[in-house]
C-alpha positions in Angstrom: 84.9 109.9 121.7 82.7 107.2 119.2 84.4 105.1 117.5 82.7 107.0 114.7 83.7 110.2 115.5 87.8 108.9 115.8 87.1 107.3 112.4 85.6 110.5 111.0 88.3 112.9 112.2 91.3 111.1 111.6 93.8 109.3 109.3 92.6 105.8 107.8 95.4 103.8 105.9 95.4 100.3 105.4 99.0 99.3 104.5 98.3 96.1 102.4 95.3 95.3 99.7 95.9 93.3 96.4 93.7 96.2 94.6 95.6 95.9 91.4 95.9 92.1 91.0 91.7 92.2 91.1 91.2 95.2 89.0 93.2 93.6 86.3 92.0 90.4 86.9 88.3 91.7 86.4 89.5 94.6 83.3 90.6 91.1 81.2 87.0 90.0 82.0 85.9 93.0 80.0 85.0 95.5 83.7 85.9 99.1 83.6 85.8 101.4 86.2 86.4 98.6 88.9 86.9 100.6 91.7 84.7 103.2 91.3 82.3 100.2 91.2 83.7 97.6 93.5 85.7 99.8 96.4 84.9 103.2 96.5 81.5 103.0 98.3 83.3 100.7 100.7 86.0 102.8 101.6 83.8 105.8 102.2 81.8 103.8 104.2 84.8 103.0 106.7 86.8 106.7 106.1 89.5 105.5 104.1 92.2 108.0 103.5 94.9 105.8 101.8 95.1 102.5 100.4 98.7 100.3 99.9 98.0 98.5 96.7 100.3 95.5 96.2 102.0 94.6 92.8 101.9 90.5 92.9 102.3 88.2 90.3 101.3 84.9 90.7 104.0 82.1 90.2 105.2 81.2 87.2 103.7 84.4 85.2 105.6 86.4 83.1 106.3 88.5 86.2 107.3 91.9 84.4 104.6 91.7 81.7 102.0 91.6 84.9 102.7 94.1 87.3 103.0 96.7 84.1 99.5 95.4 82.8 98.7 96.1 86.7 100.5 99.3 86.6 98.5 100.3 83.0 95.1 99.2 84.7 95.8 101.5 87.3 96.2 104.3 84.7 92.8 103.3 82.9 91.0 103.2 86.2 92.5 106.4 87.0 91.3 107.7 83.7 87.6 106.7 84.6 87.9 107.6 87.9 85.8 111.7 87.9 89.2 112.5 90.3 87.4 110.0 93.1 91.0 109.0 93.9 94.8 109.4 92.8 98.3 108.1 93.5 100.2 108.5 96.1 104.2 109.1 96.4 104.7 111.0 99.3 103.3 112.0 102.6 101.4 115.1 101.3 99.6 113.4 99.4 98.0 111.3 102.0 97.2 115.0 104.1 96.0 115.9 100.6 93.3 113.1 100.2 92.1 113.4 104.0 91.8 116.8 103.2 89.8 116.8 100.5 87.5 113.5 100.8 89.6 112.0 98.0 91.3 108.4 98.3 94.8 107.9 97.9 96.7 104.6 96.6 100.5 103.7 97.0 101.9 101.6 94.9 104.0 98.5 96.3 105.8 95.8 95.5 104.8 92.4 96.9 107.8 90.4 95.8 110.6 91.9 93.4 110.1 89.0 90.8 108.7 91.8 87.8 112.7 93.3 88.2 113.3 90.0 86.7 116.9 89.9 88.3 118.1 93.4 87.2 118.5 96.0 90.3 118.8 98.9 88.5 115.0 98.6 87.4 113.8 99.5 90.3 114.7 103.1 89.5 111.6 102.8 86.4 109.3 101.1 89.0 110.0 104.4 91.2 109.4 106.8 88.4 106.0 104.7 87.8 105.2 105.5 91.3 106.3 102.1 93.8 107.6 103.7 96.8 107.3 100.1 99.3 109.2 97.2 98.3 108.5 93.8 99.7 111.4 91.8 98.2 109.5 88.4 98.4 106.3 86.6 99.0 106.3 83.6 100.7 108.2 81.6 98.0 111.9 81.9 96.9 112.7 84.5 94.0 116.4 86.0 93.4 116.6 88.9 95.7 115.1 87.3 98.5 113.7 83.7 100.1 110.4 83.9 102.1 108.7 83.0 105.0 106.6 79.3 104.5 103.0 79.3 106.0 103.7 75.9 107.6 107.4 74.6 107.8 109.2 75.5 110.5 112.4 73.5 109.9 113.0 75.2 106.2 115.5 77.8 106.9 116.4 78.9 103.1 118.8 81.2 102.5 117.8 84.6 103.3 119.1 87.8 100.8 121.4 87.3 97.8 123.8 89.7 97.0 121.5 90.8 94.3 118.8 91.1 97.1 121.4 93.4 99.0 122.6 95.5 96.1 118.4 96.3 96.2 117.8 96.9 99.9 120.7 99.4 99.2 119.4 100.9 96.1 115.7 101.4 97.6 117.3 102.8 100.0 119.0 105.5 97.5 115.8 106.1 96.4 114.1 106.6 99.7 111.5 103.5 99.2 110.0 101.5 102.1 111.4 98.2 102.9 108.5 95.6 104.2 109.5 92.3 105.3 106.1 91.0 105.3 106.4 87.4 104.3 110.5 87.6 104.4 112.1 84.6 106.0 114.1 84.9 109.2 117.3 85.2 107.9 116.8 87.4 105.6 114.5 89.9 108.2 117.6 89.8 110.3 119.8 90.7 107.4 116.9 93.6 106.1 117.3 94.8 110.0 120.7 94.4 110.0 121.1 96.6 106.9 118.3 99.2 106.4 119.7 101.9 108.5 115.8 103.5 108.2 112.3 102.8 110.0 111.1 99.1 108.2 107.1 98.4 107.9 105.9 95.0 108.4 102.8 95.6 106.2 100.6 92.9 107.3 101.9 90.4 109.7 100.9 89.1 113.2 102.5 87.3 116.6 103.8 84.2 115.8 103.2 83.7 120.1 99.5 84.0 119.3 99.2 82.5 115.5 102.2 80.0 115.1 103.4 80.2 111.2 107.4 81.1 110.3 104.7 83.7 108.0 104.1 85.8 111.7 107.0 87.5 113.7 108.5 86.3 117.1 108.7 88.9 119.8 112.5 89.6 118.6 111.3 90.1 115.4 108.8 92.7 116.7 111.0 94.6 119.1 113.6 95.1 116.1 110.8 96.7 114.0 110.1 99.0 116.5 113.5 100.0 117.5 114.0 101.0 113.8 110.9 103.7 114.3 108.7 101.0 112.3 105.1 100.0 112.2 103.6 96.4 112.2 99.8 96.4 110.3 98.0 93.2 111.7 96.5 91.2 109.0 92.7 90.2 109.4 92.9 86.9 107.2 92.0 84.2 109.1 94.9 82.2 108.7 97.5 84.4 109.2 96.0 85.5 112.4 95.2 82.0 114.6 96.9 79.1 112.1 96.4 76.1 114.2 92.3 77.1 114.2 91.4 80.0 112.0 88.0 79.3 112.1 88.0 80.5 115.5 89.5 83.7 114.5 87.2 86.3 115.2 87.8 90.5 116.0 89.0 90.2 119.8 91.3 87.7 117.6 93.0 91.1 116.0 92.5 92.8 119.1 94.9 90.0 121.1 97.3 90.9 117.9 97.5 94.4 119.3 97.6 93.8 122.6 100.4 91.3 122.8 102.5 94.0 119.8 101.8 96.9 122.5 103.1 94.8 125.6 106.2 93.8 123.6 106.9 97.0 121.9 104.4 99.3 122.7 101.5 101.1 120.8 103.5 103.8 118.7 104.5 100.8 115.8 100.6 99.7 115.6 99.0 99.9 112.2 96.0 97.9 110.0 97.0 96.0 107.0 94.0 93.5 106.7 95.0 91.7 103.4 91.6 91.3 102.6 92.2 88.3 100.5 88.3 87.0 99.8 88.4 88.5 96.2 91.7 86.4 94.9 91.1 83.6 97.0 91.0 81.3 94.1 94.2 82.3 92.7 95.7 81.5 96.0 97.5 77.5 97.0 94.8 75.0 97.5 96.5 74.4 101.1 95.9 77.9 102.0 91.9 78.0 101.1 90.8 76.0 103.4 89.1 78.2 106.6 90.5 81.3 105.0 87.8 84.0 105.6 88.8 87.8 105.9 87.9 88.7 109.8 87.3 92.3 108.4 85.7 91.8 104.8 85.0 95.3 104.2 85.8 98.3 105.5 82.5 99.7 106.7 83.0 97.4 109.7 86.3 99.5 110.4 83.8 100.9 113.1 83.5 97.6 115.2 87.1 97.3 115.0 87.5 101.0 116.3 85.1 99.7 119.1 86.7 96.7 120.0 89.9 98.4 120.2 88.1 100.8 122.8 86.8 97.9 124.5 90.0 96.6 125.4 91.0 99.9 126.4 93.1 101.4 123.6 93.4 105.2 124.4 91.9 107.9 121.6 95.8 108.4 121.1 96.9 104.6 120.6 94.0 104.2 118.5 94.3 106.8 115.8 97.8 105.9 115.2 96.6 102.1 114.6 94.4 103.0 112.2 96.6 105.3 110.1 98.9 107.9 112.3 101.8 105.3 112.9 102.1 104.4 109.6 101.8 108.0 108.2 104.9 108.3 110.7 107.0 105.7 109.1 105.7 107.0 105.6 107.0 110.7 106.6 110.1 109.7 107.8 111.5 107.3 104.9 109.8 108.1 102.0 108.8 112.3 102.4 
């Protein structure tokens, strides 16, 4: 089978885009229907089925105020949208959109700062559609401390109490957890405590790309043992820190590889981060060499070859590109 043909016939879901934090970013500038505009053709071109769209803030915003302006975009977008694509809350809906040619989003959190400290607003965030949290980005916040991109030696101080009463909440509620950008202790203590499958959204070997920000092969193993998935980010950085301008496809490819040896291939997934659009509102120490190895997702197809190059079976590589995480999806959230 062609790499076109397994892209054509099968699930496409790429767990981690910062959709929302653009579209809003561009609706202020005075844009309307962004993605119809800006995404659409793109994801057609590559077979999307379902997109994760992140909610994150950037530091110091009035957090709350943001991911609902990101939340109301959404709604706008989905007002000028001619039924192109819809939101996602369950499993069925992903069938659905594959189905039909449609494209579905799923809401997630990227850092629980917009609860602003109070647990039991996560229920709202549910009823508005989240169903993944990632309790932190790679900063401290007060449910959670996260990984840093460069120092080893800070060890923080993993969940709060207020980050557990959370875990335990989303998992009332039956949300995703992602420890994505999570600090070791507090992976360990999301492990430790989740008692479901956990995603790693978009994260890479820290054996192959050595940042605290990627996962050791202890780290991986655990996520797999829940019934998790890992989705390999394509940003440069995250995927070879100590050169990323080296980082390339077979790059991604060696990702797989070494997450298949460790754990095997059932927990592979894509969650490329493509970061190119918000680059600027990114640290100045994290722009430098930062390039997306996949920039858009009509080159899904030379990924799907690569991935047969390095002998992936038909099997290991539809559930990389969406039927693993559709698993995890199925089993936690419905």
């Amino acid at each position: 089978m062609t790499a076109h043909t397994i892209l054509k016939q099968n699930i496409v879901i790429d767990s981690h885009l910062d959709l929302l934090y653009d579209v809003l970013q561009k609706r202020r500038q005075g844009r309307r229907q962004v993605i119809l505009n800006d995404y659409l053709a793109d994801w057609r071109a590559g077979n999307v089925t379902c997109i994760v769209s992140s909610l994150y803030c950037d530091e110091g915003s009035d957090y709350l105020s943001e991911a609902l302006q990101q939340i109301a975009a959404w709604e706008e977008e989905l007002a000028e949208s001619n039924g192109e694509f819809f939101l996602a809350t369950c499993s069925a809906d992903i069938h659905h959109a594959h189905a039909t040619g449609k494209v579905a989003i799923m809401l997630a959190f990227e850092g629980v700062e917009p609860l602003v400290g109070e647990v039991s607003y996560l229920r709202l965030f549910h009823r508005l559609g989240v169903r993944i949290i990632g309790l932190c980005w790679s900063r401290s916040n007060w449910a959670a401390d996260g990984s840093r991109f460069h120092d080893f030696d800070y060890t923080g101080y993993g969940l709060t109490e207020s980050g557990l009463q959370l875990l335990a909440l989303a998992r009332e509620l039956h949300m995703l957890i992602d420890v994505s950008h999570i600090n070791d202790l507090g992976f360990w203590q999301v492990l430790d405590s989740a008692q479901q499958p956990v995603l790693a959204s978009h994260s890479n070997c820290r054996v192959i790309s050595n940042t605290p920000r990627n996962l050791d092969d202890g780290q991986i193993s655990a996520i797999a043992h829940s019934g998790g998935a890992i989705c390999v980010n394509g940003v440069s950085l995250i995927a070879l820190m100590q050169d990323p301008a080296a980082a390339d496809l077979q790059t991604l490819v060696r990702h797989l590889q070494h997450i298949k040896t460790v754990a095997g291939a059932a927990c592979l997934g894509i969650g490329f981060d493509q970061c190119q659009r918000i680059a600027d509102a990114l640290p100045s120490s994290l722009q430098e060499d930062m390039f997306d190895i996949i920039p858009c997702y009509a080159q899904l197809e030379d990924f799907v070859a690569a991935l047969l190059q390095a002998d992936f079976t038909e099997e290991e590589i539809q559930g990389i590109i969406g039927g693993n995480f559709l698993r995890v999806i199925e089993a936690v959230i419905g």
